[in-house]
C-alpha positions as a Markdown table, in Angstrom:
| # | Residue | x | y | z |
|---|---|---|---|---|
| 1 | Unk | -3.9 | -4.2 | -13.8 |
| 2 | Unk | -4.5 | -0.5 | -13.1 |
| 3 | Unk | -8.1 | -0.7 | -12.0 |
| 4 | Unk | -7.4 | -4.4 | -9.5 |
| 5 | Unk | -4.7 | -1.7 | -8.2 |
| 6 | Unk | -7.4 | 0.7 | -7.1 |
| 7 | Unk | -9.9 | -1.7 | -6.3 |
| 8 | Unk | -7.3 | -3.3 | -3.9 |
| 9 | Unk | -6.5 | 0.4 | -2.4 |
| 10 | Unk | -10.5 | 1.2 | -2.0 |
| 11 | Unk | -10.8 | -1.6 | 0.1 |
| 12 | Unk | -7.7 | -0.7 | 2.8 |
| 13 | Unk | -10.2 | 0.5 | 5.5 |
| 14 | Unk | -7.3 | 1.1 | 8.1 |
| 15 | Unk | -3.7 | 1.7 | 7.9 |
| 16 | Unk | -1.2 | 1.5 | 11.0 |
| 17 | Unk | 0.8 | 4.6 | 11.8 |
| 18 | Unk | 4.4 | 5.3 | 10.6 |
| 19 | Unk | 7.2 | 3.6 | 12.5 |
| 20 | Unk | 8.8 | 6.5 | 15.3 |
| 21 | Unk | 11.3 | 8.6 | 12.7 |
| 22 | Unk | 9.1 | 8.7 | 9.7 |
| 23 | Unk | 6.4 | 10.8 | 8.5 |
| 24 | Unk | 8.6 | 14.0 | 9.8 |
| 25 | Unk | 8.9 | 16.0 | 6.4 |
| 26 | Unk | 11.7 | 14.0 | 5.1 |
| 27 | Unk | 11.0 | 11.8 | 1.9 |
| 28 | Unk | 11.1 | 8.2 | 2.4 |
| 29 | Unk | 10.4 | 5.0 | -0.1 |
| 30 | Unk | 7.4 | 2.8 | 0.9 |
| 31 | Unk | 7.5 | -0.8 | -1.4 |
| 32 | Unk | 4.3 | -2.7 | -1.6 |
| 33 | Unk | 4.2 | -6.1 | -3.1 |
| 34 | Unk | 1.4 | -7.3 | -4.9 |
| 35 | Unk | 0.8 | -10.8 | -5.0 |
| 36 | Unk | -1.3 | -11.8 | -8.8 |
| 37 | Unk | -3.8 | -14.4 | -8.5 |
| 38 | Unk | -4.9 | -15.8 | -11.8 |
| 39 | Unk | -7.9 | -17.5 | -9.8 |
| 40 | Unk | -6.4 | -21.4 | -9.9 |
């Protein structure tokens, strides 16, 4: 799964900008689900 990981991040061509708060030196936790498709 590590490479479909990277393949799936090489292909993000924009990302939106942090919600007002965030992004200001302090740490935050960002979750991203991945959704597996066995190709059925």
């Amino acid at each position: 799964m590590d490479q479909s990981v990277m393949t799936a991040a090489e292909r993000v061509l924009q990302i939106d900008p942090l919600p007002a708060g965030l992004g200001n030196g302090e740490s935050f936790e960002i979750n991203i689900a991945f959704k597996l498709d066995q190709g059925q």
